[in-house]
PAZAPA-4460 file (N, C-alpha, C; in steps of 0.05 Angstrom, whole numbers, plus 32768, in hexadecimal, padded with zeros to 4 digits):
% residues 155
    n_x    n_y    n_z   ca_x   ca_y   ca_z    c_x    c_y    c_z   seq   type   mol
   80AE   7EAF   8193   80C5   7EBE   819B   80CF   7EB4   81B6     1      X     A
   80E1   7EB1   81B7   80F0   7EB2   81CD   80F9   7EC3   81EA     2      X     A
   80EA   7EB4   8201   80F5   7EC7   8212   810A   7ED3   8220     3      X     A
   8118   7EE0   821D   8130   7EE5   822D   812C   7EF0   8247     4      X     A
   8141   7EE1   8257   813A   7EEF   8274   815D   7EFB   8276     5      X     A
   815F   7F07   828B   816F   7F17   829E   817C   7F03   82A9     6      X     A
   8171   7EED   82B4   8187   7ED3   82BB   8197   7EC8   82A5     7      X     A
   8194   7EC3   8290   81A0   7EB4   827F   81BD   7EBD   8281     8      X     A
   81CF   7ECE   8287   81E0   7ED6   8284   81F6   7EC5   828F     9      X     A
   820F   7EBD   8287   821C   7EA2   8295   822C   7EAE   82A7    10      X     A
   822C   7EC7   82B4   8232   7ED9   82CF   8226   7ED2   82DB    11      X     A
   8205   7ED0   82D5   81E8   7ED3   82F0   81E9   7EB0   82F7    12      X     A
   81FB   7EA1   82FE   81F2   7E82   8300   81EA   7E84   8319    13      X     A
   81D9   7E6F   831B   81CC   7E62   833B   81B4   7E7A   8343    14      X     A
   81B0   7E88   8331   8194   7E97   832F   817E   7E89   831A    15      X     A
   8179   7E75   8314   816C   7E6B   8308   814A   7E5E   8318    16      X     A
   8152   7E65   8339   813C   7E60   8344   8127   7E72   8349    17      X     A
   8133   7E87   8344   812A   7EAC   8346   8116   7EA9   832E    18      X     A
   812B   7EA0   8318   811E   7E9C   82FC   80FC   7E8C   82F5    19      X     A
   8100   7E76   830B   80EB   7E5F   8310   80D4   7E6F   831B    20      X     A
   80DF   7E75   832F   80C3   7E89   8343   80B9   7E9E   8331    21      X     A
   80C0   7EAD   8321   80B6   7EC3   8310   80A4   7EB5   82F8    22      X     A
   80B0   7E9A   82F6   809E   7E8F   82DB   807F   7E8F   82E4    23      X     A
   808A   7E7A   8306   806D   7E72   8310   8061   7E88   8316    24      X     A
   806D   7EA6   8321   8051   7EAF   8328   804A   7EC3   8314    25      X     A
   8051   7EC1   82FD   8042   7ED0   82DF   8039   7EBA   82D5    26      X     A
   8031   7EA0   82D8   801E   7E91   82CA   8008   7E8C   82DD    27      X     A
   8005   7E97   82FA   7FF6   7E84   8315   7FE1   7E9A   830D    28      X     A
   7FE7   7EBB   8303   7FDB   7ED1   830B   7FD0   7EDC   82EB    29      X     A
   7FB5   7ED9   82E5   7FAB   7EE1   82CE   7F9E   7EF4   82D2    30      X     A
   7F98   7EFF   82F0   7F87   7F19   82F0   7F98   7F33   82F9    31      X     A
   7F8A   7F45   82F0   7FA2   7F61   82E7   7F9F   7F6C   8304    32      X     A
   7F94   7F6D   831A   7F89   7F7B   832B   7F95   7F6B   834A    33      X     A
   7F9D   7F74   835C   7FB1   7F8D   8362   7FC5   7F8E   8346    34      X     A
   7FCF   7FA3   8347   7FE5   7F9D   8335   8003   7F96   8342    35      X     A
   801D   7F91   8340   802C   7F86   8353   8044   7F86   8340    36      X     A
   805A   7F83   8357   807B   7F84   8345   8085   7F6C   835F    37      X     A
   8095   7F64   834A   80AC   7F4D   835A   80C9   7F5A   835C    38      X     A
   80D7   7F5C   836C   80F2   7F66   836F   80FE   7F59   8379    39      X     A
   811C   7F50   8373   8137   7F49   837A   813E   7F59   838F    40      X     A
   813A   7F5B   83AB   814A   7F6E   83B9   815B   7F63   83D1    41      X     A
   815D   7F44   83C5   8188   7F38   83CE   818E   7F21   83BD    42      X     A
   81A1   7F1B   83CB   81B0   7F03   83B5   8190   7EE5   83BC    43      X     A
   8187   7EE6   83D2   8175   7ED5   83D6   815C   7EE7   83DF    44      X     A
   8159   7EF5   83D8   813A   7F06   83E7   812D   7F14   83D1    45      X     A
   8111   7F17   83D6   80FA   7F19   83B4   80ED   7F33   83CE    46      X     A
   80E0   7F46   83B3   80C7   7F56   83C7   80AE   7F50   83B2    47      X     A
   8098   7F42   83BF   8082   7F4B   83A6   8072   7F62   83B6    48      X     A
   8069   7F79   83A3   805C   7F8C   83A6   8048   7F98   839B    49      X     A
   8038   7F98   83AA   8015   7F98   83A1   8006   7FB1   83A1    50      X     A
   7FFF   7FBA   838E   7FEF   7FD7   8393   7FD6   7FDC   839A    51      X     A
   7FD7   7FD8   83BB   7FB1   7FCF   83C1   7FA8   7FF4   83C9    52      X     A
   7FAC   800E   83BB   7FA9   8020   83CB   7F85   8028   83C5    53      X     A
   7F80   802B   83D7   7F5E   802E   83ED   7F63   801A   8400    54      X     A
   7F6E   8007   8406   7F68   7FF2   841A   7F78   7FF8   8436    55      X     A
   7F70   7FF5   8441   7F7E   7FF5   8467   7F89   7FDD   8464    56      X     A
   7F9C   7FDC   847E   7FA4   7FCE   8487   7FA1   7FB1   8493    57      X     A
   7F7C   7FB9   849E   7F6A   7FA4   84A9   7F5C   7F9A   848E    58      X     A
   7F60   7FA7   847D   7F4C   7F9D   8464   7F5A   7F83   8456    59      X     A
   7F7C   7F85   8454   7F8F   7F75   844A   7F94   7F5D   8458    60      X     A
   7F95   7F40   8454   7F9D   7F27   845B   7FAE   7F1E   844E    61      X     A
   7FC6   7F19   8459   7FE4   7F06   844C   7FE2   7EEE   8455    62      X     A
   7FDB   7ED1   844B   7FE2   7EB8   8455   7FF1   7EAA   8439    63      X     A
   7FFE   7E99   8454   8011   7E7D   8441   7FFE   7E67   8442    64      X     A
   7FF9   7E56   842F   7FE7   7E40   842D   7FF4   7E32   8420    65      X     A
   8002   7E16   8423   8011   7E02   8419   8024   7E19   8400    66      X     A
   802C   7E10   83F6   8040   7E20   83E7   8036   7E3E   83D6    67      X     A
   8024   7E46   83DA   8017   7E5F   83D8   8012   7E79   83EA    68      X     A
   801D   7E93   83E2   801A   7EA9   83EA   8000   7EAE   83DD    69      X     A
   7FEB   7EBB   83F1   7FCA   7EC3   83EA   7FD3   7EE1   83FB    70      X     A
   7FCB   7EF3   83ED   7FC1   7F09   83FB   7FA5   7F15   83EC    71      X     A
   7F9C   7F1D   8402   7F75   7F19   8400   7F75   7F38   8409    72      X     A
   7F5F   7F49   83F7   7F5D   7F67   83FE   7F3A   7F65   83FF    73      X     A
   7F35   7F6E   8417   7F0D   7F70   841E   7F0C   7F91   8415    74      X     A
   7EFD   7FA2   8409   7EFD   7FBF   8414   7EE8   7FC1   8431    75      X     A
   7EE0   7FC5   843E   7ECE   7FC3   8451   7EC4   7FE3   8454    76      X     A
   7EC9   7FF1   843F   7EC4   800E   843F   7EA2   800D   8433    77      X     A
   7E90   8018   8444   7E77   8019   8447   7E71   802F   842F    78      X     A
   7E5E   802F   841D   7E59   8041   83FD   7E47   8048   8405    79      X     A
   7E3B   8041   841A   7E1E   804B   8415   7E1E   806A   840F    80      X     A
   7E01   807C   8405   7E02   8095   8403   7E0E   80A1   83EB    81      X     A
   7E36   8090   83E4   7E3B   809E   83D2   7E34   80A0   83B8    82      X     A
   7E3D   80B8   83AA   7E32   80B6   838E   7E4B   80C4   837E    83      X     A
   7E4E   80AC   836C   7E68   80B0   835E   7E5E   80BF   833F    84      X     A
   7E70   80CE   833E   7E70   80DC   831E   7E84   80CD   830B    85      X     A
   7E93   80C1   8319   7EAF   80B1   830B   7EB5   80A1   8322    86      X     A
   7EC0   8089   8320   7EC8   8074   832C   7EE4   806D   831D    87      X     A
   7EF7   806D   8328   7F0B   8066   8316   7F22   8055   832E    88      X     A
   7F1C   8053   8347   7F34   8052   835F   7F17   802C   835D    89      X     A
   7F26   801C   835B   7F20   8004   835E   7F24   7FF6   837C    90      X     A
   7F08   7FF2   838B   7EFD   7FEE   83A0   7EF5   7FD5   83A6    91      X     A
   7F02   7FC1   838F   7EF0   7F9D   838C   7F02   7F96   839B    92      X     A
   7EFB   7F75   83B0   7F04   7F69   83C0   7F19   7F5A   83A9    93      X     A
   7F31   7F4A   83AD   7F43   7F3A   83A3   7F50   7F2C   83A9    94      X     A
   7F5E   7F14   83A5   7F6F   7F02   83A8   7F82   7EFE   8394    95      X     A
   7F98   7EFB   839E   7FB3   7EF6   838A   7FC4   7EE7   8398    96      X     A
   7FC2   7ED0   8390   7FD7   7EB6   8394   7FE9   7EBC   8382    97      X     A
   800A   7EB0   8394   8026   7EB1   8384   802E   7E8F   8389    98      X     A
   8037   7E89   8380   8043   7E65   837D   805B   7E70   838F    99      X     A
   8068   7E5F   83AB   807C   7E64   83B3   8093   7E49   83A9   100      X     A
   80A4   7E52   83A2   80BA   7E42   8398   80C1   7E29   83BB   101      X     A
   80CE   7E16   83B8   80D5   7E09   83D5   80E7   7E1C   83DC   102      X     A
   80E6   7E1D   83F8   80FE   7E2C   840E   80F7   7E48   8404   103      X     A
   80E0   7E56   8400   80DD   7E73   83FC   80CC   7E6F   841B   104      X     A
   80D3   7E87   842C   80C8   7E93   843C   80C5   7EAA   843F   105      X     A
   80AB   7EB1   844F   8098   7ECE   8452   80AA   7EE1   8468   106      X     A
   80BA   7EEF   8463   80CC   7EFC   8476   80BC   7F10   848A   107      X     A
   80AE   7F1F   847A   8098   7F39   847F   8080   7F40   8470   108      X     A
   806A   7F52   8476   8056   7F5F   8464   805D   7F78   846D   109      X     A
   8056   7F90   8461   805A   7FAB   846B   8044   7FB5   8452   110      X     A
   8037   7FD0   8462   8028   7FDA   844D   802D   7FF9   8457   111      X     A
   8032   8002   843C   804C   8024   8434   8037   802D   8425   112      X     A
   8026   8046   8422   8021   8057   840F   8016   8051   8402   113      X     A
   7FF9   8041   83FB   7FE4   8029   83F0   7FF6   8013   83E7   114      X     A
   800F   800E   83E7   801C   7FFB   83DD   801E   7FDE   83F4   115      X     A
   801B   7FC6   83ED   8025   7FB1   83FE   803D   7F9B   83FD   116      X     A
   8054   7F9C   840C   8071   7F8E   8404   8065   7F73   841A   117      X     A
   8072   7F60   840C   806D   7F42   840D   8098   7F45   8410   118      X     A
   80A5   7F43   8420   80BE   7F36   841D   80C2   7F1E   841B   119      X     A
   80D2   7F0B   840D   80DA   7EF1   8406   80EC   7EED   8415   120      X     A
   80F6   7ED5   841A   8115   7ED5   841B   8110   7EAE   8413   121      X     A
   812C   7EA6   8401   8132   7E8A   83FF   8143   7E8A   841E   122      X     A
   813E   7E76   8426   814D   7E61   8438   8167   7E4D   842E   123      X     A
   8175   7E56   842F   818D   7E45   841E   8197   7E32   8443   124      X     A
   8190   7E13   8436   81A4   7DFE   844E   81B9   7E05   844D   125      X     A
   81C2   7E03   846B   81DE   7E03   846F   81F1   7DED   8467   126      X     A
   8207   7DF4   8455   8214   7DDD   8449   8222   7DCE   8467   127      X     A
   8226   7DB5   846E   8231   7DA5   847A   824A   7D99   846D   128      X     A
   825A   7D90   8470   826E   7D85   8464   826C   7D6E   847D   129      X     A
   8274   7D54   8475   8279   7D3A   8487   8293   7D2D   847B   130      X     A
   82AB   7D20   848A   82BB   7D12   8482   82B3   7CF6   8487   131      X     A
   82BA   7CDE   847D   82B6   7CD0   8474   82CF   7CBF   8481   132      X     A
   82D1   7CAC   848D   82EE   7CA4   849F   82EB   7C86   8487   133      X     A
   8304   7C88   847C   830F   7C6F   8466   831B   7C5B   8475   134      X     A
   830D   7C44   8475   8318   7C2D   8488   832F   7C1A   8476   135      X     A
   8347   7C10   847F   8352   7BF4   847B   833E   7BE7   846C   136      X     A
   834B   7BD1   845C   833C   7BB9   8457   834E   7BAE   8444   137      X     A
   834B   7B92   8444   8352   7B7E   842F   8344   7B7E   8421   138      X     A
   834C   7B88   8405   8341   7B81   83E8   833F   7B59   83E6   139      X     A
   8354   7B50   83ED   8350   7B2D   83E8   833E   7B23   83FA   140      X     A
   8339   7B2B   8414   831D   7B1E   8429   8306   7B1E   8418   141      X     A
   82FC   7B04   841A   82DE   7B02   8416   82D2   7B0F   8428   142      X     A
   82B5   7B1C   8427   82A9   7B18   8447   829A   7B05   844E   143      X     A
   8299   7B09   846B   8287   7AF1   846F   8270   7AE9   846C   144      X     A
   8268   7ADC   8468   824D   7AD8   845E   823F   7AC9   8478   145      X     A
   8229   7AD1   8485   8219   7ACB   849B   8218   7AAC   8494   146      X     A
   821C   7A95   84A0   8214   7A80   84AF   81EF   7A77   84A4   147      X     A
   81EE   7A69   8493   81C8   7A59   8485   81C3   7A4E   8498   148      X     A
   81B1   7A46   8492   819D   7A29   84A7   819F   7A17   849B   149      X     A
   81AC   7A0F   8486   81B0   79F8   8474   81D2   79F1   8477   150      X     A
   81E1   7A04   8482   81FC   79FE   847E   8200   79FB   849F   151      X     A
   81F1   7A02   84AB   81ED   79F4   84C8   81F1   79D5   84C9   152      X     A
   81D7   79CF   84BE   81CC   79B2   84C2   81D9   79A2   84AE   153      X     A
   81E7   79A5   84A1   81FE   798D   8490   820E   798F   84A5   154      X     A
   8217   799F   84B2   822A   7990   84C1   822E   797D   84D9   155      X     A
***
């Protein structure tokens, strides 16, 4: 079957890189845990958002590593003593790498309400325009051709 996306539409053009980055990071990520959403929130800016809630602040690490977003969750919450009747709030350490597309940059981290926002933003170059100064010339001139070491010495 065929996938259809939300870009395909011949309105949405020049979003096809949005498209790229969503492929790579649902094939980079086979494990279900944090769980996480990607969002559109500008014409060039992504949020991915991660549901790390038990973890602090100090427990959470965001790094860029060659074209990879890693964010790394430790719990460092000490168990000793306790005694669980039910366990259901998931307490395992994790890592979740995202593939960054070229010219994606890490704007911010913020962590809201057990939730953690990763902001994106693409970097779009500034277009330059250069003119180009059209010189004279004779179409009938040969040019010249540099002077041999053989057409020296015949003469």
């Amino acid at each position: 079957m065929a996938r259809l996306s939300v870009f395909d539409s011949p309105l949405l053009l020049g979003f096809d890189h949005f498209e790229r980055i969503l492929d790579r990071v649902s094939k980079t990520s086979h494990e279900g845990y944090p769980p996480y959403n990607i969002e559109q929130t500008g014409e060039n800016a992504l949020r991915i958002t991660l549901a790390v809630a038990g973890f602090a602040m100090i427990d959470l690490e965001v790094t860029v590593e060659d074209n990879q977003l890693i964010v790394r969750g430790r719990n460092n919450e000490d168990e000793t003593g306790r005694v669980y009747l039910h366990r259901g709030i998931a307490s395992r350490q994790f890592q979740r790498s995202f593939v960054l597309a070229e010219g994606i940059e890490i704007q911010c981290a913020s962590l809201d309400n057990g939730l953690l926002h990763v902001d994106l933003v693409r970097e779009l170059p500034e277009a330059t325009a250069r003119t180009i100064k059209i010189e004279a010339g004779s179409g009938s001139k040969k040019p010249k051709l540099p002077k041999t070491i053989d057409a020296e010495n015949e003469k």
